[in-house]
C-alpha positions in Angstrom: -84.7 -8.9 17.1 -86.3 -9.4 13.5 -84.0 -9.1 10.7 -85.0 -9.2 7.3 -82.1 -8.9 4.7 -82.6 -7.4 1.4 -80.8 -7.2 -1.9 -81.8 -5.5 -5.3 -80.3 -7.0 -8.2 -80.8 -4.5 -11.0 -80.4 -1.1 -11.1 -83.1 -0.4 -14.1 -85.8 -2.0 -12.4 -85.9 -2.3 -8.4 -83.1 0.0 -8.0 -84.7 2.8 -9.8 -88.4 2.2 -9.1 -87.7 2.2 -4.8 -85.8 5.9 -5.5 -88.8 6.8 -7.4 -91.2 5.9 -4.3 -89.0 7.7 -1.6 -90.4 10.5 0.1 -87.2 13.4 1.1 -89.2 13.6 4.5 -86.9 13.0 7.4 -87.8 9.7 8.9 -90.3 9.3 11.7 -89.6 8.5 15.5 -88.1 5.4 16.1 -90.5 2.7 17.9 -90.9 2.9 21.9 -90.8 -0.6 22.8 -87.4 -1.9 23.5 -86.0 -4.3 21.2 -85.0 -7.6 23.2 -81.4 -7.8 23.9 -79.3 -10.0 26.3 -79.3 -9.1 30.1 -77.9 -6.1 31.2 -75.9 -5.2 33.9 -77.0 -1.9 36.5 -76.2 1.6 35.2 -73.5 2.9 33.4 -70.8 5.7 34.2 -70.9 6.8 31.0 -71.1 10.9 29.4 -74.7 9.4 27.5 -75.8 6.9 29.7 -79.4 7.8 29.6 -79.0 7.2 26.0 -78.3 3.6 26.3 -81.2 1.8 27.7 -82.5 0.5 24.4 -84.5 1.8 21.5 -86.7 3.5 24.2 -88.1 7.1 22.6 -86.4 6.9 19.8 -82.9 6.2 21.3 -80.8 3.8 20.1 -77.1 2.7 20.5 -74.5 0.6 18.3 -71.5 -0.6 19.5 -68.6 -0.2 17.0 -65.8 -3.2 17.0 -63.0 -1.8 14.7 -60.4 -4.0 12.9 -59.5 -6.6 15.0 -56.1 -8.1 14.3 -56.8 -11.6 15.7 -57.4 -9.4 19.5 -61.4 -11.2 20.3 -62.2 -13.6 22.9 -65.8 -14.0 22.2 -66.8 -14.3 26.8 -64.5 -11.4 27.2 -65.6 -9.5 24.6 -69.4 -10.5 25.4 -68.8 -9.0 29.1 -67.7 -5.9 27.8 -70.8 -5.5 25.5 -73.6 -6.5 28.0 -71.7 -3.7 29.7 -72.3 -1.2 27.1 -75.9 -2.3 26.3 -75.9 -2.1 22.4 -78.8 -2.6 20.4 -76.6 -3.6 17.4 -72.9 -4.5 17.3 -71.0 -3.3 13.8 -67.7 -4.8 12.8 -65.6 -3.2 10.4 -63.6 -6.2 9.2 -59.6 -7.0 9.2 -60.4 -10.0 12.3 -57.0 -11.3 11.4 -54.8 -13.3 8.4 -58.4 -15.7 7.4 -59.0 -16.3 10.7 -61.9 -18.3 9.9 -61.9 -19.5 14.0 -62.4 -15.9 15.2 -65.0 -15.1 12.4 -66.8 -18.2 14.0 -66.8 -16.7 17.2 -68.0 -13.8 16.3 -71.2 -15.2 14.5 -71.4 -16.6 17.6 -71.7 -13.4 19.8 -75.7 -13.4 20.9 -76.0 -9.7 19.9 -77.8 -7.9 16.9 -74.9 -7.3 14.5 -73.4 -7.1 11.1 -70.0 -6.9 9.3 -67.8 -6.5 6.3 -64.4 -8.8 5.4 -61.4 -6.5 4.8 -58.4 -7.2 3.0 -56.4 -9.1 6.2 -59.3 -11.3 5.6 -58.6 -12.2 1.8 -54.7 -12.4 3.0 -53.8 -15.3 1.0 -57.2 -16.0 -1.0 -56.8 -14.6 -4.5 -59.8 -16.4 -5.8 -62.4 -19.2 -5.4 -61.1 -22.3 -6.1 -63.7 -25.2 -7.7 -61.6 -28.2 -5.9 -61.5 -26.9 -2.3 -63.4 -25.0 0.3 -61.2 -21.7 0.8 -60.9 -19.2 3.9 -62.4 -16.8 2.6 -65.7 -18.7 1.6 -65.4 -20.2 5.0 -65.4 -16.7 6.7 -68.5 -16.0 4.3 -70.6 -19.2 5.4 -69.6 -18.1 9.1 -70.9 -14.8 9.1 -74.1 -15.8 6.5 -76.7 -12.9 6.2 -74.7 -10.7 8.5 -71.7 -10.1 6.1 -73.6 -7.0 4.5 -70.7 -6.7 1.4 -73.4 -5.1 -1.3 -76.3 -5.9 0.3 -78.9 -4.6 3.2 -79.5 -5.6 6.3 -82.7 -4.2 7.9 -83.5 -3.8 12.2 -86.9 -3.1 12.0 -87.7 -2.5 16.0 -85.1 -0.2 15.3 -86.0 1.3 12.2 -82.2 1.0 10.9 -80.9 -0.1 7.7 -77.4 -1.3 7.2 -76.2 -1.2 3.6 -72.6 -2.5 3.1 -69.5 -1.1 1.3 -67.3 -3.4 -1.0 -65.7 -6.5 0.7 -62.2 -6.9 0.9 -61.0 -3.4 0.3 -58.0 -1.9 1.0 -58.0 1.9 -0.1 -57.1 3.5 -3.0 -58.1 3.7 -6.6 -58.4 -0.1 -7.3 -60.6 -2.8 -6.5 -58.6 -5.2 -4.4 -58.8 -8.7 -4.9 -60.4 -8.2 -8.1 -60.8 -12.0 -9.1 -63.1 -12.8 -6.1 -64.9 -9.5 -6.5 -65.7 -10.8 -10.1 -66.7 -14.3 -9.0 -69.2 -13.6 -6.2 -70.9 -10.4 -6.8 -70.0 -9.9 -10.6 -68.2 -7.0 -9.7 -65.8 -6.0 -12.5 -64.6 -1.8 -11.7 -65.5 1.0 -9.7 -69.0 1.7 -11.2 -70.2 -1.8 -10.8 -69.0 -1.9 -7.4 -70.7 1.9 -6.5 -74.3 0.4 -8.4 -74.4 -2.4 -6.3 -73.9 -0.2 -3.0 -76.4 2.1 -4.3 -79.7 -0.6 -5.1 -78.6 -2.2 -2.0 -79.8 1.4 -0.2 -82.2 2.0 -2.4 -84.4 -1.2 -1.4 -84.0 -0.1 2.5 -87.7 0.6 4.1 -88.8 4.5 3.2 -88.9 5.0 7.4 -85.7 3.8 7.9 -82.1 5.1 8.4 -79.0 4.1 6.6 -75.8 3.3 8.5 -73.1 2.4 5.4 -70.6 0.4 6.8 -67.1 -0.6 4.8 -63.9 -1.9 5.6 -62.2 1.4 4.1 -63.8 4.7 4.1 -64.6 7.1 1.0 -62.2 9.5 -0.5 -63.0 13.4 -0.4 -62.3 13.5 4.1 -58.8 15.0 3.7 -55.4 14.1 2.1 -53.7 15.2 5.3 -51.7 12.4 7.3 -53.6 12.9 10.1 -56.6 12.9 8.2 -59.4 10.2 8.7 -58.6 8.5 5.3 -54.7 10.2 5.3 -52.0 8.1 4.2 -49.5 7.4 7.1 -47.1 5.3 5.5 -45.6 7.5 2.5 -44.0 10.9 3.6 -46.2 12.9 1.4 -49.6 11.6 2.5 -52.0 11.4 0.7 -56.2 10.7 0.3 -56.4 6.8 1.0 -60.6 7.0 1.0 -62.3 4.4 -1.5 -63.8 6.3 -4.6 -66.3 3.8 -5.3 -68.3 4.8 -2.3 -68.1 8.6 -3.8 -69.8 6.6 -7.2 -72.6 5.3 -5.0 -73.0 8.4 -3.6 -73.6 10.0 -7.2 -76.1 7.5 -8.5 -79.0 9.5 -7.5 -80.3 8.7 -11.3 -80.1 5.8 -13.8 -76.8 6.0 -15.4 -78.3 6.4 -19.3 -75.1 6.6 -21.2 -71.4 5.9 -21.4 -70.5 9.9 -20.6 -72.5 9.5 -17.7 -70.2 7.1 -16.2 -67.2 8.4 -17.5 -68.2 11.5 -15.9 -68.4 9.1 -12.4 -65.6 8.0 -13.3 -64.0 11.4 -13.1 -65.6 12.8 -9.7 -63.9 9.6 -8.1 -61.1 11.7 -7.7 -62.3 14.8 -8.1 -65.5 15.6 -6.3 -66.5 16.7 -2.6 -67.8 13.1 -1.2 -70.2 15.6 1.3 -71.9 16.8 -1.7 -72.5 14.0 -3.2 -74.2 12.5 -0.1 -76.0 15.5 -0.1 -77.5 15.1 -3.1 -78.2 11.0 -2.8 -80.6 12.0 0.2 -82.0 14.9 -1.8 -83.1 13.4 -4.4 -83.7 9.4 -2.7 -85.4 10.6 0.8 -82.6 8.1 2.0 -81.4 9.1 5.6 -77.7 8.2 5.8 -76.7 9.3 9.6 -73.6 7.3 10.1 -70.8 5.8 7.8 -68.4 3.5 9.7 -65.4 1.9 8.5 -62.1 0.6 9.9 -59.2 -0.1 7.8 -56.9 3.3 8.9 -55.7 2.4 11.8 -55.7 5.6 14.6 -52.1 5.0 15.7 -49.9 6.9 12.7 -47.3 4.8 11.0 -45.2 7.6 11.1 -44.7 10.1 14.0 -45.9 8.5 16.5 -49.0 10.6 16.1 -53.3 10.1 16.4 -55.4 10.0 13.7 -58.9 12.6 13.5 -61.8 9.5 13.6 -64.6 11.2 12.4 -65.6 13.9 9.8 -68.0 15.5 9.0 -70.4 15.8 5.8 -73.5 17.3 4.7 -77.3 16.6 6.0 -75.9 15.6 9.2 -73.6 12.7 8.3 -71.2 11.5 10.0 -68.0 9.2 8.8 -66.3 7.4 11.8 -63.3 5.1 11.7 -63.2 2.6 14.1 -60.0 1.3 14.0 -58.0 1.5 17.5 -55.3 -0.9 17.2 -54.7 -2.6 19.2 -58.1 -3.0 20.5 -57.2 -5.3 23.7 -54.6 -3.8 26.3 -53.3 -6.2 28.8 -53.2 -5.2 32.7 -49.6 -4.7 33.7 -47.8 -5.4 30.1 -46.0 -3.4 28.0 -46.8 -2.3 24.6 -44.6 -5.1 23.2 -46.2 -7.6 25.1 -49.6 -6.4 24.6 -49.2 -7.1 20.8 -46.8 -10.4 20.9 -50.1 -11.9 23.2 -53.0 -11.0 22.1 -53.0 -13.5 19.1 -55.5 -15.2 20.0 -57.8 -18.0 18.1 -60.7 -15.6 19.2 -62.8 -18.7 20.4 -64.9 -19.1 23.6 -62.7 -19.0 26.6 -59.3 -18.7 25.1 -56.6 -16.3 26.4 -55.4 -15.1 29.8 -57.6 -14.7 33.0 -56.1 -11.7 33.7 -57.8 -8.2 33.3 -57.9 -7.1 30.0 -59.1 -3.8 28.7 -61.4 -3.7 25.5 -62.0 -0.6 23.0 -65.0 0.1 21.0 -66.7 3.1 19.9 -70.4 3.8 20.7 -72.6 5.8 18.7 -76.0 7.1 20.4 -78.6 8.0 18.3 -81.6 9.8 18.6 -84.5 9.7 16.1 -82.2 8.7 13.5 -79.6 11.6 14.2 -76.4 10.6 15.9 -76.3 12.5 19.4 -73.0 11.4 20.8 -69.7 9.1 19.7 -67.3 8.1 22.2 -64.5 5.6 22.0 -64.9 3.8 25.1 -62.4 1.1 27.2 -64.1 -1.3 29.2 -62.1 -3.3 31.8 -63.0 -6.9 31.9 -61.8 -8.8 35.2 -63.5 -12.1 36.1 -67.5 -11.9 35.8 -67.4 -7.8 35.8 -66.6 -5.0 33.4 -66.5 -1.7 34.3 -65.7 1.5 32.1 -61.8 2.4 32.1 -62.1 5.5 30.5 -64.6 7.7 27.8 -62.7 9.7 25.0 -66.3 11.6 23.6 -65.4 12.3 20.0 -68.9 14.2 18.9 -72.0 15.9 21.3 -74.6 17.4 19.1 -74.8 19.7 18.1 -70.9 19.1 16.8 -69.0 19.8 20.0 -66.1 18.5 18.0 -63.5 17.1 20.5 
């Protein structure tokens, strides 16, 4: 598959003049001839498996790896995925304390893909140093032009556009990490951070769709602890979503004053996220289907409870968290064991033989609408996988489950 990255620089100029040449129309069919991907095994038992045969009329599938907490073993993992039949792989970040091995591995796995660091993944890293190569830059070298943090990363045979979120975030109402934010993307507050989001988008092709992807979703989805963003670690909850994506979502125009971004400022914690999508594609023509991000994990700090994974916003976008932690469940251990074990290095053929079962979420869409989300476990035992079980999460139109 053809990828072409692509990265605006200025707002005044590239940023502005791509809005200007946007069309609202919705965006056209997707291409009938499949994009090449690795070999596939026979059918699936799946709820959409007709959907999942490639980019064939219009149809195309991604394959969601949330946070991964050390819990990849690239030929495991790589079974499970030829399994699923992706056309491109999305990683949300958090792949364990710098694990600079496992990042490897992944850049390794021979599917379509792209990915954001998180804040596990700036652990110990609080900036660049000049005298020796750090994890975090090694991470960054790993990963090259598919770590998407402020930039856009195009799929042409699958007329798809992914435009990443800010790197290393952790929630909330700062930037994290704020000295290696400054250093690589000269990226100094919230407004910086949602401009560079938003001329990333803005220089995706006009017949394409956007899929943002962050390590932390946007605030505005609910301040509930259950909530997709919801704090689950305080007693009194709480909205954890990241207001600089609600600032890229308002920068439908050229910020022309000082009150214009203090009034930005202001909707971070104020405004309806939905809306402000709403009126991004409005006024851009920018098709924004999906928003994926990790970071919330779906297991509740407190209560033992589950946490909702997707939301819903205006013009048919969805926002779906991918983080099921743990994302690896070991055949015939206990909970305790399953998370004293699976700290692996994440390289090529490390870990147990034994069967493992592996979680991702799938997101089938159609003509640039998404058609069905599932959070899937695949069983991987010797050369096979096999599906474990389907929890569908969405079926248009919104069968909400």
């Amino acid at each position: 598959m053809f990828v072409r990255s692509c990265s605006l620089s200025s707002w005044s100029s590239a940023g502005a003049a791509a809005v200007a040449a946007r069309a609202p129309a919705n965006p056209p069919p997707l291409p009938s001839s499949p994009a090449p991907t690795p070999p596939k095994p026979g059918p699936r038992s799946m709820a959409s498996s007709s959907v999942g045969a490639g980019p064939e009329a219009g149809r195309v599938r991604v394959a969601v790896v949330g946070d991964v907490h050390d819990d990849w073993i690239l030929d495991e993992d790589t079974k499970a995925l030829h399994f699923l039949q992706p056309d491109l792989v999305l990683f949300t970040g958090d792949y364990g304390n710098e694990n600079v091995q496992l990042v490897k591995s992944i850049s390794d796995l021979q599917f379509p893909k792209a990915a954001i660091l998180g804040n596990h993944d700036c652990w110990r890293t609080h900036q660049f140093s000049e005298k020796k190569v750090d994890r975090v830059r090694l991470q960054l070298e790993s990963l090259g032009e598919q770590h998407v943090g402020y930039k856009c990363l195009d799929f042409p045979t699958i007329k798809l556009s992914v435009v990443g979120g800010r790197p290393f975030s952790c929630g909330g109402d700062r930037l994290f990490r704020p000295k290696l934010l400054s250093q690589r993307y000269g990226v100094d507050d919230m407004a910086g951070s949602a401009r560079k989001i938003y001329d990333a988008a803005a220089g995706a092709p006009e017949e394409h769709s956007v899929i943002l992807l962050a390590h932390n979703g946007p605030t505005g989805l609910g301040s509930r602890m259950d909530d997709i963003c919801g704090r689950d670690w305080v007693a009194g909850a709480g909205d954890h979503g990241d207001p600089g994506l609600i600032l890229f979502t308002t920068m439908f125009q050229p910020p022309s004053s000082y009150s214009f971004l203090k009034q930005l400022l202001h909707m971070a914690t104020s405004a309806d996220l939905e809306q402000a999508i709403s009126n991004l594609q409005r006024e851009t023509g920018v098709s924004i289907p999906l928003v994926v991000f990790g970071h919330m994990h779906k297991s509740l700090a407190y209560g033992g409870g589950l946490r909702k994974m997707i939301a819903f916003g205006a013009n048919q976008t969805i926002y779906l968290n991918g983080a099921v932690v743990p994302r690896v469940k070991h055949a015939g251990e206990s909970s305790a064991a399953v998370i004293s074990t699976s700290r692996s290095d994440g390289l090529q053929g490390s870990g147990s033989t034994a069967p493992t079962s592996r979680a991702f979420t799938t997101v089938d869409l159609f003509d640039g609408a998404v058609e069905n989300i599932s959070e899937v476990w695949v069983l991987v035992s010797g050369a096979g996988a096999e599906l474990e079980e389907e929890t569908v999460l969405y079926k248009h139109p919104r069968e909400h489950v």
